[in-house]
C-alpha positions in Angstrom: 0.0 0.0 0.0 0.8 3.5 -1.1 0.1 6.4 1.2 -0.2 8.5 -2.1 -2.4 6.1 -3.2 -4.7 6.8 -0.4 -4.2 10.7 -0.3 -6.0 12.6 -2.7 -5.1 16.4 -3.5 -8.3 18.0 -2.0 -7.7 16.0 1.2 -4.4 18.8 1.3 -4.9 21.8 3.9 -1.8 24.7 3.7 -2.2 26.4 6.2 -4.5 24.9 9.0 -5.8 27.6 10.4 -6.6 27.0 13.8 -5.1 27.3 17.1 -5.7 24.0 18.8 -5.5 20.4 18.9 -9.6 19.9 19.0 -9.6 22.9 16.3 -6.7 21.2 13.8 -8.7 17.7 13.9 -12.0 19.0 13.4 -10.2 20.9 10.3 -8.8 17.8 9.1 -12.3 15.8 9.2 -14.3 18.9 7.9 -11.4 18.6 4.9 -12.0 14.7 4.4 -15.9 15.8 4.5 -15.7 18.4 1.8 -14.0 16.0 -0.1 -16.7 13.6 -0.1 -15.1 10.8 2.0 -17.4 10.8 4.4 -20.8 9.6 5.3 -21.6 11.3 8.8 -19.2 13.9 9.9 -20.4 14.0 13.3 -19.7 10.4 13.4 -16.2 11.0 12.3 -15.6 13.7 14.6 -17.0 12.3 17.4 -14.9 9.6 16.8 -11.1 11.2 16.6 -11.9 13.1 19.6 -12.4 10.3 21.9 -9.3 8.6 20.1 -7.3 11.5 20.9 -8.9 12.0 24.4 -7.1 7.9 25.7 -3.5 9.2 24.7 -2.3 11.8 22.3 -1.9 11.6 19.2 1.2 13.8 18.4 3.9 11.3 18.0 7.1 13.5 18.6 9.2 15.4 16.1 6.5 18.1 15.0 4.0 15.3 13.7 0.6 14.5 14.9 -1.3 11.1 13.3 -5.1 11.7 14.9 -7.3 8.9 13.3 -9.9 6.5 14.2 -12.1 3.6 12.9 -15.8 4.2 12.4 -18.5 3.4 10.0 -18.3 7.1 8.7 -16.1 5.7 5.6 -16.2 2.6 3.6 -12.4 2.6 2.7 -9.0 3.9 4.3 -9.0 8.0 4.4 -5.7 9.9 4.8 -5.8 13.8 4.7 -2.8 16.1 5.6 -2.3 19.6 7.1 0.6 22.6 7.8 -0.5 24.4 10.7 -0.3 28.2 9.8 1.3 28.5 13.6 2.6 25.3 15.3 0.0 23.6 17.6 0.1 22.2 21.1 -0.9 18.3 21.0 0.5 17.6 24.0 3.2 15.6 21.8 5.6 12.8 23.9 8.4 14.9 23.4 6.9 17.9 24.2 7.5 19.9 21.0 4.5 21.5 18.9 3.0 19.7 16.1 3.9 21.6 12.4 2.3 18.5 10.5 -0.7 16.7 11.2 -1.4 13.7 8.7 -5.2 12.5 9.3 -6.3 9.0 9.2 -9.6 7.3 9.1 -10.5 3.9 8.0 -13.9 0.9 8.6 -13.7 -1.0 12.1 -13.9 -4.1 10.1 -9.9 -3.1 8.1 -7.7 -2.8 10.8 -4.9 -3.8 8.7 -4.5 -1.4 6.1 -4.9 1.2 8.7 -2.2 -0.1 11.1 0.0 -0.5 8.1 -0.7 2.8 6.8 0.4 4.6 10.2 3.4 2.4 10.2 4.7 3.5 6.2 3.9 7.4 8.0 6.4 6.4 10.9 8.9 5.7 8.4 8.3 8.0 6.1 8.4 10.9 8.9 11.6 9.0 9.9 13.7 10.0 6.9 15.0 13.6 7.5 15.3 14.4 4.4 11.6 13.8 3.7 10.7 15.4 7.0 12.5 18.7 6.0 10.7 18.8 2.3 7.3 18.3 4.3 8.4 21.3 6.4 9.5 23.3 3.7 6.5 22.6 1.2 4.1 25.6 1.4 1.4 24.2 -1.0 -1.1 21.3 -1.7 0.3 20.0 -5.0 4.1 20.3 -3.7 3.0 17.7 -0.5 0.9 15.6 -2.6 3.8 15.1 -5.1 6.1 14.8 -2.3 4.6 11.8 -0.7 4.7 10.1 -4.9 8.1 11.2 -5.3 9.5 9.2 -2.0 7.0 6.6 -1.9 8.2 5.9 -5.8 12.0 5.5 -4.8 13.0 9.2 -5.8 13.6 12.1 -3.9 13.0 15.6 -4.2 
């Protein structure tokens, strides 16, 4: 599985405009929403936020993954999003979050989920991918960024 394969342009937010960790993940899912991924928002929602209230979801090094698993979409839904300011997620290594990368999959396809947030982790392991993510400043740049590395090349 390819994340780009998963990640579609419109689910692409530079910047993210708000201030907070409840604020950036209700962004992300209104972003998966407008792009027709989903099938009750409220659901969706509803269901992030209680993921993200039994242990945070920023992951250390500037990245937060929020996700969950609910009947609000019939396939594995990855959107991503700059934070105009960094955001406080309450991160394990206490730094601020200046990438969030939203997941979302059916409770009945815990596979492709768990292996989708294992090809972020090493994806956000490689610094040189990590500083091209930081440095990107539009949709299409991110998008292509995530083909261009998943694809063996660099940018």
């Amino acid at each position: 599985m390819l994340l780009s394969e998963i990640l579609c342009p419109d689910c692409i937010k530079v910047p993210v405009t708000a201030g907070d960790k409840i604020g950036a993940i209700t962004e992300m899912v209104d972003l998966v929403d407008a792009a027709g991924r989903l099938s009750d928002h409220d659901l969706m929602l509803r269901t992030a936020l209680q993921r993200e209230q039994t242990s945070t979801t920023g992951i250390g090094n500037g990245l937060a993954v929020p996700h969950g698993k609910c009947s609000a979409v019939s396939e594995l839904v990855m959107a991503v999003g700059k934070p105009a300011c960094p955001i406080d997620f309450e991160s394990i290594d206490g730094k601020n979050v200046t990438v969030i990368i939203f997941l979302a999959s059916p409770p009945d396809r815990t596979g492709p989920h768990i292996q989708a947030l294992a090809r972020i982790s090493r994806l956000m392991s490689d610094p040189k991918f990590r500083q091209a993510l930081e440095s990107a400043r539009l949709a299409e740049e991110i998008f292509s960024l995530f083909k261009d590395y998943e694809n063996g090349g660099e940018k």
